[in-house]
C-alpha positions in Angstrom: -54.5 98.6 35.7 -52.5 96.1 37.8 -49.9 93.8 36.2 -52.2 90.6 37.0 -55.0 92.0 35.8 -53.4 93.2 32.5 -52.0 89.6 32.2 -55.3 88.4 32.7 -56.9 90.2 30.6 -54.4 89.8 27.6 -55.0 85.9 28.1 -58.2 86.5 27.6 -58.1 88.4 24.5 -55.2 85.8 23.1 -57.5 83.3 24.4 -60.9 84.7 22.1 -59.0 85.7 19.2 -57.3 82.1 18.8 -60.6 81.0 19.4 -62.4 82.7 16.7 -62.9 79.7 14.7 -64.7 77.8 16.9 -67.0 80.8 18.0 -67.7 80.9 13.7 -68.0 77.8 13.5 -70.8 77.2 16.0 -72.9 80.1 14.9 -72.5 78.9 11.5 -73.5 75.5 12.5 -76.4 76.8 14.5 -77.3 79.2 11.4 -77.3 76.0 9.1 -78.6 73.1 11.3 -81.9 75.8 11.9 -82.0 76.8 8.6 -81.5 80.6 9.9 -80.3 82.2 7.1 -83.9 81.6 5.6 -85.3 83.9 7.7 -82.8 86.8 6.4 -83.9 86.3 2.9 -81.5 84.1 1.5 -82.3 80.8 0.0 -79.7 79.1 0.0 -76.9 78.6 3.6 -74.0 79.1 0.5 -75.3 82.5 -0.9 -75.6 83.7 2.7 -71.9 83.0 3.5 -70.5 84.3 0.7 -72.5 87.4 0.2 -73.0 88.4 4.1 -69.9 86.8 5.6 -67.8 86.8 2.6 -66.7 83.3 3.1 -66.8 80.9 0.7 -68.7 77.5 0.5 -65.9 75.5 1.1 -64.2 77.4 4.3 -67.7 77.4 5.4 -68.1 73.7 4.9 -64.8 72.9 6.8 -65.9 75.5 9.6 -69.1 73.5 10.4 -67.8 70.1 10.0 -64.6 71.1 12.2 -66.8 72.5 14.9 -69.2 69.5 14.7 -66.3 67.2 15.0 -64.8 69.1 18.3 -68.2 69.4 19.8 -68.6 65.6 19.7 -64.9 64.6 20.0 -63.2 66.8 22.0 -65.8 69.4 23.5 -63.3 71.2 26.6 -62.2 73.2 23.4 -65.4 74.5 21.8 -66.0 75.5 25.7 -66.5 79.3 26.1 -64.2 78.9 29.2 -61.3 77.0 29.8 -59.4 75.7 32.9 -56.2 76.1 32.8 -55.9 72.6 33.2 -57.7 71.4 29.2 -56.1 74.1 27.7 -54.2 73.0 24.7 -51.3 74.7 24.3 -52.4 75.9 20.8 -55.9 76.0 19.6 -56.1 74.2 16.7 -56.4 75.4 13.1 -59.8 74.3 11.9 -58.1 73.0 8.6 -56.0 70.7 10.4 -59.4 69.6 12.3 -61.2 69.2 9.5 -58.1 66.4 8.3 -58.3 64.8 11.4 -62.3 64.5 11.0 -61.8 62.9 7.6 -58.7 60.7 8.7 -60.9 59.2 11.8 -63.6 58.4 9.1 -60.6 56.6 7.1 -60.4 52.3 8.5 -56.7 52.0 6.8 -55.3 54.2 9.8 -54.9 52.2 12.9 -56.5 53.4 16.1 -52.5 53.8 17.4 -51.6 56.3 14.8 -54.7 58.1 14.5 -54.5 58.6 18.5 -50.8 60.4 17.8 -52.5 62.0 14.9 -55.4 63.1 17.3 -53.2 64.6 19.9 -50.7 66.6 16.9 -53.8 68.4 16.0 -55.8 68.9 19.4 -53.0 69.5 21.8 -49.6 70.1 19.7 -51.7 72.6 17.7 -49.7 71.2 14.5 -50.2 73.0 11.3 -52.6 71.5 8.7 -49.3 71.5 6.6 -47.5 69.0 8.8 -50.7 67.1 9.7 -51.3 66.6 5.7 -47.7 65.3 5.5 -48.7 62.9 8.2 -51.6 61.5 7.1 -50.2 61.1 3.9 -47.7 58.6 5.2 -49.7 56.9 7.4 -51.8 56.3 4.4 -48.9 55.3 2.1 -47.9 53.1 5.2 -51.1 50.8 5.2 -52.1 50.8 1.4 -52.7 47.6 0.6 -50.0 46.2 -1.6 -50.8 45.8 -5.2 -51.0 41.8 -6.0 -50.4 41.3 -9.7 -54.4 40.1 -10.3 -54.9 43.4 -8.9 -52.7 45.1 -11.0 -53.9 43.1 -14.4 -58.1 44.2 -13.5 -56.9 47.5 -13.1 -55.1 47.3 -16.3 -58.2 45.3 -18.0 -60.3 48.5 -16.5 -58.7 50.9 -17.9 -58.2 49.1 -21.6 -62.2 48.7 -21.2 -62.8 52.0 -20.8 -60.4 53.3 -23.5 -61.8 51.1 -26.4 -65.2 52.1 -25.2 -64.3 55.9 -25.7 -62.7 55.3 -28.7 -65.7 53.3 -30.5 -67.9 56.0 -29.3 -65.9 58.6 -30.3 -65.1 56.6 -33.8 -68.9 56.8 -34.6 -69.7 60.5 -33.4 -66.7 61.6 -35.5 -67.9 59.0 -38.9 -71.5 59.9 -38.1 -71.0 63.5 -38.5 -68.3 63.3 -41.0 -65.8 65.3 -38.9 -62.6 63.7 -40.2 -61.0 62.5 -42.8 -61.4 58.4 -43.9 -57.6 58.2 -42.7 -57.6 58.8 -39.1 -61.2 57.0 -38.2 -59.0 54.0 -39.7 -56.4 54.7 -37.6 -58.7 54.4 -34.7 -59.8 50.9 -35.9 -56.2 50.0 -35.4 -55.3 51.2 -32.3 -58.8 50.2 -30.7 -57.5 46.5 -32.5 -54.5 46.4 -31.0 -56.1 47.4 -27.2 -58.3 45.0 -27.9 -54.8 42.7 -28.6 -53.9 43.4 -25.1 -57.0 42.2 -23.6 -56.5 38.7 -24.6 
């Protein structure tokens, strides 16, 4: 075998076996969008991934979606052949595809930084490590800033939700005489003094 063609042919290996997410991906998707897995006697697409392709739900999930999202965003990757030309340098992980998916679906992040974040993933081939970092800060970046009214409805909430509990719990635990006198009193008081901190 020639030099060339051993190069060539190496790509092309490289090429597949970087690939290999996307080619499970879409036969995963095709599997689940026609309901394939039926047909091979399983009931369910989740018990067919995890007992034929040991994969679990989740990965499975994340597959399909990340696939979906490449076919319709950025389909010169899930091509079976690429120019050199729309190569990315790095096919992406399909973790880190799967956070780009969900940040796109996320209006805080501005079209600007999602773009950068678009082109980490799909052409940098970052890590779903670093792209988590990022869209983390982006996130912390545009949260809106807590006004003190919002602060004090959160806070009202919460007290809401706490005395609720605690009268609930008061009457299950008096109902079925599960403690003793002492403590259900105890819970008078401190649902009292939440109560306090609502007016």
């Amino acid at each position: 075998m020639a030099n060339d063609e051993l190069r060539a042919k190496t790509q092309e290996i490289a090429k597949k076996h970087k690939a290999s997410w996307i080619e499970l991906g879409q036969y995963l998707f095709s599997i689940y969008k026609n309901k394939l897995y039926k047909e091979w006697g399983y009931q369910q697409f989740e018990t067919y991934c995890q007992k034929e392709l040991n994969i679990r739900n989740t990965t499975a999930s994340k597959l399909i979606r990340s696939y979906s999202f490449l076919e319709k965003e950025e389909p010169r990757i899930v091509k079976p052949d690429f120019t050199e030309g729309e190569t990315p340098k790095k096919i992406p992980d399909y973790e880190a595809v799967n956070l780009l998916r969900l940040a796109k679906n996320n209006k805080t992040i501005p079209a600007n930084e999602f773009a950068e974040l678009r082109n980490d993933v799909l052409n940098e081939g970052k890590e779903p490590k670093e792209v988590r970092a990022a869209v983390k800060k982006i996130l912390e970046t545009h949260a809106p800033k807590e006004t003190p009214e919002m602060k004090d409805q959160k806070r009202g909430s919460i007290l809401r939700r706490l005395i609720g509990f605690l009268n609930s719990a008061k009457s299950q635990l008096e109902e079925e005489d599960l403690v003793p006198d002492y403590l259900l009193k105890q819970i008078d008081t401190l649902t009292q003094k939440l109560e306090d901190q609502l007016n």
